[in-house]
C-alpha positions as CSV (number, residue, x, y, z in Angstrom):
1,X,-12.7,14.9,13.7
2,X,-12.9,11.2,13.2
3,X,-15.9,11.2,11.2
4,X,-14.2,13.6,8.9
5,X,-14.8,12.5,5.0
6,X,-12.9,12.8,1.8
7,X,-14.5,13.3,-1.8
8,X,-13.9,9.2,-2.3
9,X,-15.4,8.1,0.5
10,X,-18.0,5.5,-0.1
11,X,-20.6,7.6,1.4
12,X,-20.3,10.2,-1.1
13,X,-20.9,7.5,-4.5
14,X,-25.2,8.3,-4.3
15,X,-23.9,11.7,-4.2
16,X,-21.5,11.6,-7.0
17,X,-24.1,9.7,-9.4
18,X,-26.5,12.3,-8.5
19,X,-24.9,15.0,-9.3
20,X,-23.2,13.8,-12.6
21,X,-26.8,13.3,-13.9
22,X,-28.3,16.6,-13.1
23,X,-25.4,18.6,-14.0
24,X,-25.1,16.9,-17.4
25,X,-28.7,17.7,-18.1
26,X,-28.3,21.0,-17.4
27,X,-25.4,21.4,-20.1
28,X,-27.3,19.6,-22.4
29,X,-30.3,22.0,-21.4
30,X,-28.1,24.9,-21.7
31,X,-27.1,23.7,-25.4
32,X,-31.0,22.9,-25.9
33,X,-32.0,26.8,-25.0
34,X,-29.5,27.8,-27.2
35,X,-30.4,26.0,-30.1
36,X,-34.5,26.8,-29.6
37,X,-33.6,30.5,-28.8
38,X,-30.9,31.4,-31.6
39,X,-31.6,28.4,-34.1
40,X,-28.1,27.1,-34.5
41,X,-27.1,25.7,-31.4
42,X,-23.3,24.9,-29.9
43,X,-21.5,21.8,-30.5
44,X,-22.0,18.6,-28.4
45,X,-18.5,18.5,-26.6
46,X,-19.2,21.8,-25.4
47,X,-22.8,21.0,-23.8
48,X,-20.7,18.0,-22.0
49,X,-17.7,20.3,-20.7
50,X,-20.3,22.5,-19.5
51,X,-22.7,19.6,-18.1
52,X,-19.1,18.3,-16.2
53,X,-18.3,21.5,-14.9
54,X,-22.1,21.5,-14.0
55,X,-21.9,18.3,-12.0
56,X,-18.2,19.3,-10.0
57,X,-20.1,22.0,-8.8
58,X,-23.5,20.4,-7.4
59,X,-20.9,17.7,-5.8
60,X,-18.9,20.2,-4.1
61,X,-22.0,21.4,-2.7
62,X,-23.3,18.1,-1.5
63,X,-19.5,17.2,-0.7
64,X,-19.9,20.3,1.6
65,X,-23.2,19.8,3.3
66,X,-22.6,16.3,4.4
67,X,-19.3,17.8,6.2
68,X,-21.4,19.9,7.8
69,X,-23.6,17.3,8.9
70,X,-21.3,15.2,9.9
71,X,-19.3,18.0,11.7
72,X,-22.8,19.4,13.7
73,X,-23.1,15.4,14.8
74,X,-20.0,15.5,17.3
């Protein structure tokens, strides 16, 4: 596979921006429900581990995809 891509390859940067922006506004949402539902919400360090782990995830998935697109192309 020649058009095989790693994690660093440029294509994957619109990728990598995306999904660091989604996935730390869903740990800050996550904090946010928290907070509204219980009344004392978590700290912020723990709505950005949880907003990183968030984001590794949606870019593994995208990482994935494009593989696959890539790899249905040959």
């Amino acid at each position: 596979m020649s058009d095989d891509i790693s994690p660093l390859h440029p294509r994957m940067r619109k990728p990598a921006v995306i999904s660091l922006v989604f996935g730390l506004a869903l740990g800050f949402l996550a904090m946010g429900a928290q907070r509204i539902r219980g009344g004392s919400g978590q700290s912020l360090p723990l709505a950005i581990v949880l907003g990183l782990l968030a984001a590794a995830f949606l870019f593994g998935i995208m990482y994935r995809n494009l593989s696959q697109h890539l790899a249905d192309q040959d």
